[in-house]
Each structure stands twice: as C-alpha cells, then as structure tokens.
C-alpha positions as CSV (number, residue, x, y, z in Angstrom):
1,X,0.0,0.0,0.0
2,X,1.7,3.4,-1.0
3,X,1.5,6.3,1.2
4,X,-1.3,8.0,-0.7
5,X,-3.8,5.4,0.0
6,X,-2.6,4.9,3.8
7,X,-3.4,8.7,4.1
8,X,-7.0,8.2,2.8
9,X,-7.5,5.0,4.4
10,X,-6.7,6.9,7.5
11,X,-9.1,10.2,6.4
12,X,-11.9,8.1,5.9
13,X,-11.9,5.8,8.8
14,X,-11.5,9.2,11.0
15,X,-14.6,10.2,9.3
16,X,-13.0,13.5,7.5
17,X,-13.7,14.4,4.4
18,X,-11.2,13.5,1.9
19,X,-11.1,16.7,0.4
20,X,-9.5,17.8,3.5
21,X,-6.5,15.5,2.8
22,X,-4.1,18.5,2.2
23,X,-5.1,20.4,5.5
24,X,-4.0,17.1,7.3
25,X,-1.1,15.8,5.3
26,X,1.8,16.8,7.1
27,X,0.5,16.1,10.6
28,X,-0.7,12.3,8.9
29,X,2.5,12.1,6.9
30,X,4.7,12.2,10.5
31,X,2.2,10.0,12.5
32,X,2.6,7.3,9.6
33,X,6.0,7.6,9.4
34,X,6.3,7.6,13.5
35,X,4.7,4.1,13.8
36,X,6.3,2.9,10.9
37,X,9.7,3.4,12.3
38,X,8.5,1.7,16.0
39,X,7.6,-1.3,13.9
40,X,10.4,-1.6,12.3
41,X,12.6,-1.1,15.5
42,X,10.8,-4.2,17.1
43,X,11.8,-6.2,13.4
44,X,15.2,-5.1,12.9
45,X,15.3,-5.1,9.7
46,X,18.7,-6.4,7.8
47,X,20.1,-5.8,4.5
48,X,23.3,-7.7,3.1
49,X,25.9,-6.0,1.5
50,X,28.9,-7.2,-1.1
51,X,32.1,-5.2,-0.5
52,X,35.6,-5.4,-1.1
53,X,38.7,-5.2,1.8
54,X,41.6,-2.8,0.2
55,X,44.6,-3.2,2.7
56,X,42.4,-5.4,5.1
57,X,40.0,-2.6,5.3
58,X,36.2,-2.4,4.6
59,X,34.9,1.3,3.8
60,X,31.3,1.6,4.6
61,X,30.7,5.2,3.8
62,X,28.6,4.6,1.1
63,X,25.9,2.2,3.0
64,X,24.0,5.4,4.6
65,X,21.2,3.6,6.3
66,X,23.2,1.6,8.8
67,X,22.3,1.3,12.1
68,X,24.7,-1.2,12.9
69,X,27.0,-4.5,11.8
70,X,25.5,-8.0,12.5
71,X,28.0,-9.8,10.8
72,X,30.8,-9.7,8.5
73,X,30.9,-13.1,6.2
74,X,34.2,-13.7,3.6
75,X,32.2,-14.4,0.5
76,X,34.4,-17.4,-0.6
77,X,33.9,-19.6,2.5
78,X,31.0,-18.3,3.5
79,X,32.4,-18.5,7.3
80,X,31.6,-15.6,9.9
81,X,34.9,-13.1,10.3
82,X,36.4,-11.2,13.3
83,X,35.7,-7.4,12.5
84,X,37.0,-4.5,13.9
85,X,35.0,-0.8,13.8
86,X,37.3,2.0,13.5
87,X,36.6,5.9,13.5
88,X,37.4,6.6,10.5
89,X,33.8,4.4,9.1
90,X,35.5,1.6,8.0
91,X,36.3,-2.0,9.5
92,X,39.3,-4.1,9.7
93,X,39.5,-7.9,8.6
94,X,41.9,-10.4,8.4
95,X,42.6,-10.3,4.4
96,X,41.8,-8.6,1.1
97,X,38.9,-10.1,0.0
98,X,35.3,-9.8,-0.8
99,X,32.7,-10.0,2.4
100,X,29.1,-10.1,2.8
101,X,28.7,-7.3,5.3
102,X,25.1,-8.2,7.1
103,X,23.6,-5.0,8.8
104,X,20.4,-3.7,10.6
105,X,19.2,-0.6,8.7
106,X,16.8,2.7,9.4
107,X,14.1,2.0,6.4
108,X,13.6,5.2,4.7
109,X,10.9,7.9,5.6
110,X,7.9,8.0,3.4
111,X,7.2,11.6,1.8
112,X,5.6,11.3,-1.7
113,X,2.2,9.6,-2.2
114,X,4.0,6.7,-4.3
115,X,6.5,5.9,-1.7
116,X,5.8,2.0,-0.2
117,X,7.4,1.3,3.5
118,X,9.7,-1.4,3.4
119,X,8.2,-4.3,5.1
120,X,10.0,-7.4,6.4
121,X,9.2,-10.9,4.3
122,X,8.4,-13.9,6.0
C-alpha cells in the first residue's frame, strides 16, 4: 500500500472528508512515518551488502542507512569473520577479499504519495 492510500484509508476511517486531505497531510505524513519506524525497530530489519577489503580494510561510507553490523561473512567460504569498527567508518579484517557485510538498517521515511514502506518478508 503506497503512502497515498494509507493517508485516505486513515481520512476516511477518522470520518473526514477526503477533500480535507491537504489540510491534514503533514500532521498524517509524520504519525505514519512515526509508527512505521516503531515497527520496524521491534523487526530489525537487515540488509546484506557485497564489499571489497583494500589493505584489510572495509569502507562503509557509502551504505548510509546503517544502524549497525551483525556480521561480517568472507564471500568465498561463507564463514563468519572477526571485524574490527574503527573511526574513520571503516572495519578491519583479516585479508583482502570480498565479504558479505550483514547489517540492521533505518528504512527510509515515506514523503511522496507513491513511496511504499519497506516491510519485512516472511
């Protein structure tokens, strides 16, 4: 269901008029958005992301929605690695390689009547 239709959905069942969408919107666009990011916080959400160690280092500057790192897999083997965080945004590993970096991520806000939440499978 895209954001449009949540927004009427949620006019009609509070017995406004739908014409009256535009007066609301904002206030309706930040209380969707507000229990849309509670319910993901109780899911945890995770993405998986390929990347490539240069000098045994992982640079994850360009994975913006991070929240955190669940795990850190060597794509050949497949086998969990020991990781470790540094300041500068990127993590250490044991050899140049490529790695499945696992991570729990903030789903995007909605703001445009197309826009969909991003909602767990399974």
């Amino acid at each position: 269901m895209k954001l449009g239709q949540i927004i009427k959905m949620a006019m009609m069942q509070s017995g406004e008029d739908i014409e009256d969408t535009e007066e609301y919107r904002e206030r309706m666009i930040a209380y969707i958005n507000e229990g849309y990011r509670r319910m993901m916080e109780k899911f945890r959400p995770t993405k998986t992301a390929t990347l490539y160690a240069d000098g045994g280092e992982i640079d994850l500057a360009g994975i913006r929605d991070m929240l955190e790192i669940d795990s850190v897999r060597r794509n050949e083997t497949g086998r969990e690695e020991r990781y470790e965080p540094q300041a500068d945004g990127k993590i250490r590993v044991s050899s140049d390689s490529a790695y499945d970096v696992e991570y729990t991520y903030e789903p995007k806000e909605m703001e445009k009547d197309t826009d969909e939440p991003e909602l767990p499978q399974g």
